[in-house]
C-alpha positions, 0 to 999 in steps of 0.5 A: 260424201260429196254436197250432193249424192246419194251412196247406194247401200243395197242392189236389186239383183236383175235390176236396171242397175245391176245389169249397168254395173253399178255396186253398192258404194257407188254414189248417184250425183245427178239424173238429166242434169239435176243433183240428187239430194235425197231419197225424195230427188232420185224417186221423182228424177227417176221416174223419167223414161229417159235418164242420163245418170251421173255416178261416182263409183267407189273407186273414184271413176266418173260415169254417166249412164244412159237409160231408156226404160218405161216411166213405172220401172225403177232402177233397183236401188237402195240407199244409205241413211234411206236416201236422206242424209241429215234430218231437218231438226226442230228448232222451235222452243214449244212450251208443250214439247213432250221431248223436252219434258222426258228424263234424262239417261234415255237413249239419244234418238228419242231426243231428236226434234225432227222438223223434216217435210220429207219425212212428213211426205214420207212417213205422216211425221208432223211438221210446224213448217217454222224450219223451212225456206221458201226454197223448200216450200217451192220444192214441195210444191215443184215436185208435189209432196202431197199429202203432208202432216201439219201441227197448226196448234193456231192461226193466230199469229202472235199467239203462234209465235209465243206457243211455238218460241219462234218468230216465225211461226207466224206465217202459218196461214201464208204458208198454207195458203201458199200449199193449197194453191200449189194442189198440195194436201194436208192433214192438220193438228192443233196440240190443245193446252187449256185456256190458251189455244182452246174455246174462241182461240180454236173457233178462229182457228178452224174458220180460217182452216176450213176457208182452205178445204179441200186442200187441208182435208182433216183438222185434229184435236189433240190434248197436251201430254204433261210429264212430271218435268213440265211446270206451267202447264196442265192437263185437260180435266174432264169438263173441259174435255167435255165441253171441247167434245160438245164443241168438235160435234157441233163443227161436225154437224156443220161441216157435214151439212156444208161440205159432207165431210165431218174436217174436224176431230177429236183424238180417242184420248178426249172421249176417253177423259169425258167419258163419252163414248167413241164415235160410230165408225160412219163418223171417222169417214175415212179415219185421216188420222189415225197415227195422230190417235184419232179413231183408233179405238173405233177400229179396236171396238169395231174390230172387237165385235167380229173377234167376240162373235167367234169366241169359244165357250170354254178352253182347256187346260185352265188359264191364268193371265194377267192383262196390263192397260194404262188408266186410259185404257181401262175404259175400253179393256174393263168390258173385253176382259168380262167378256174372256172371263166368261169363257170356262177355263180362262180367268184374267186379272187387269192390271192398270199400271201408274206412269211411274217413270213420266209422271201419273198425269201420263196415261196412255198404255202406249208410255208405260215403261217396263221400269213401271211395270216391274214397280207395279207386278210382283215377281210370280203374281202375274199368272202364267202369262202377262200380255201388254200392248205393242204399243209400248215397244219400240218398233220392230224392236221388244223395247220399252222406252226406258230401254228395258227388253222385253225378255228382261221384264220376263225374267225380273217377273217370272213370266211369260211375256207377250206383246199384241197389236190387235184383238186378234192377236189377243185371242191367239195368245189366250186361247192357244 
């Protein structure tokens, strides 16, 4: 592959680029005179409704192509790699990183450290902005990649740098300055780690980010996750989870009479750990951060209402169903289990599974691991069906993070297995 370029994978067929004669292997280099570096470089070139397109076939020939075509049409084109060749990856030395605290043995992509604003642009991944040039920062700003995902922690320079283990994670306010005059949006997060970025750390903090609405349109909370490897630091306990909740709300009733917007909040896993109750979904708004784990047990709860309305009072024939949660989880499954263990016919068992494999400080559903799983279920205890969280699998793939399939937790239990994303899901799998 040439400095530049991208190698078509995939051709719409009908498309602008099958008609032209292009075939998958052939490599784009440039559109009207700019080299194409990437996925985000074609998308924004190719939206021109004149294009002069510079093409290395396969077989070595040069072409130039070109194109009159409305500004909405695209070329019909798909690329290797999905238009990006080489991640920008992390290079920060982050005390709380949770990559660096998994076992070894795991396989190799989940030990990628990706730092990559394309991705951020493309896929909500959250970035520190510490591995980028001013070049890219232009580049952000020239060709307007907005909204991006931004892991703040603090705006406290110095304790940045320490936090981060980059000297030039400083410059953070600089940089968001810098993309807020440029119109470029930005959802923020602070990783919290007791008694060191939290109480006043947090307040400076957010007055300095609040000074950049509505370009930083959110700012999130979000507890460190400690695993078993890591020393030094520790988890929140549930006061100072609670005093950190009394403090979101008091920045949301401010910000809600200053601006009409709440900015700031907490992830689920705070509540959770207080033993509040979640939010009623008026105050997410229009729940920014949801992938950061921010309100997404509002819309379970929210969702759930609907789904309990329409439940049945009995089913046949009778039912044994072992449910699994990790500890936080419990909090919300406990009463949704009550209300299907009312219905005649079914009965389900709740089985809050330890984090084994991470350390039982960890404890989300969505790290659990099979291996936990098998340690925690005896082979033939589970009923006749056992139904996890999809969460707990790779995406689009029944994996868990260990590499134990899906059908190899079935066999070692002698189970039935089912993975659901929703209450929907949930009742179609218990009731059909």
């Amino acid at each position: 592959m040439s400095r530049y370029g991208l190698v078509v994978e995939l051709i719409e067929p009908g498309g602008i680029a099958a008609g032209l004669g292009l075939e998958p292997g052939d490599e784009i280099l440039q559109i009207n005179g700019n080299p194409v570096r990437d996925f985000i470089d074609f998308r924004f070139f190719e939206a021109d409704e004149e294009l002069a397109v510079a093409v290395r076939k396969k077989n070595g020939e040069e072409w130039l192509l070109e194109i009159e075509k409305d500004m909405a049409d695209r070329l019909g084109v798909d690329f290797a790699s999905g238009g990006i060749d080489r991640i920008i990856r992390c290079h920060n030395k982050c005390a709380f990183c949770f990559v660096d605290q998994m076992p070894p043995g795991m396989r190799e992509t989940l030990y990628i450290k990706d730092d990559d604003y394309r991705l951020s642009f493309l896929s909500g991944n959250f970035i520190t902005l510490t591995n980028l040039d001013d070049r890219e920062l232009q580049r952000i700003a020239g060709q307007r990649l907005s909204p991006l995902y931004i892991s703040v922690h603090t705006t406290n320079p110095q304790l940045r740098e320490r936090m981060l283990g980059n000297r030039r994670a400083g410059r953070i306010m600089e940089q968001l300055r810098y993309l807020a005059e440029a119109g470029i949006k930005m959802h923020v997060q602070m990783v919290l780690c007791p008694g060191v970025n939290d109480g006043p750390e947090l307040e400076q903090t957010l007055r300095d980010l609040l000074s950049l609405w509505p370009a930083v349109s959110s700012a999130a909370v979000v507890p460190v996750g400690i695993t078993g490897r890591r020393n030094g630091l520790r988890p929140f306990t549930s006061s100072e989870s609670d005093r950190l909740l009394a403090q979101v709300e008091r920045w949301q009733k401010n910000c809600l009479a200053r601006i009409k917007y709440p900015f700031l909040f907490a992830s689920d896993e705070f509540y959770l750990l207080a033993g509040w109750e979640i939010p009623p979904t008026e105050r997410y708004v229009d729940f920014p951060q949801t992938e950061n784990g921010v309100g997404l047990t509002r819309l379970f709860l929210d969702e759930w209402q609907e789904v309990k309305a329409n439940l049945p009072r009995a089913v046949t024939p009778l039912r044994k169903v072992t449910m699994v949660t990790g500890f936080l989880g419990r909090l919300v499954m406990e009463p949704v289990v009550a209300v299907f263990n009312g219905i005649e016919g079914l009965h389900i068992s709740l089985k809050v599974v330890p984090n084994r494999f991470f350390g039982e400080q960890v404890t989300v559903a969505g790290l659990l691991t099979g291996s936990d799983l098998m340690r925690a279920i005896n082979p033939g205890e589970a009923g006749e069906l056992l139904v996890l969280p999809e969460v707990m699998l790779k995406k689009d793939e029944p994996v868990f993070l260990d590499d134990v399939t899906l059908p190899e937790l079935s066999e070692h239990l002698g189970v039935k297995v089912a993975a659901v994303k929703n209450f929907v899901e949930l009742t179609e799998v218990l009731l059909n």
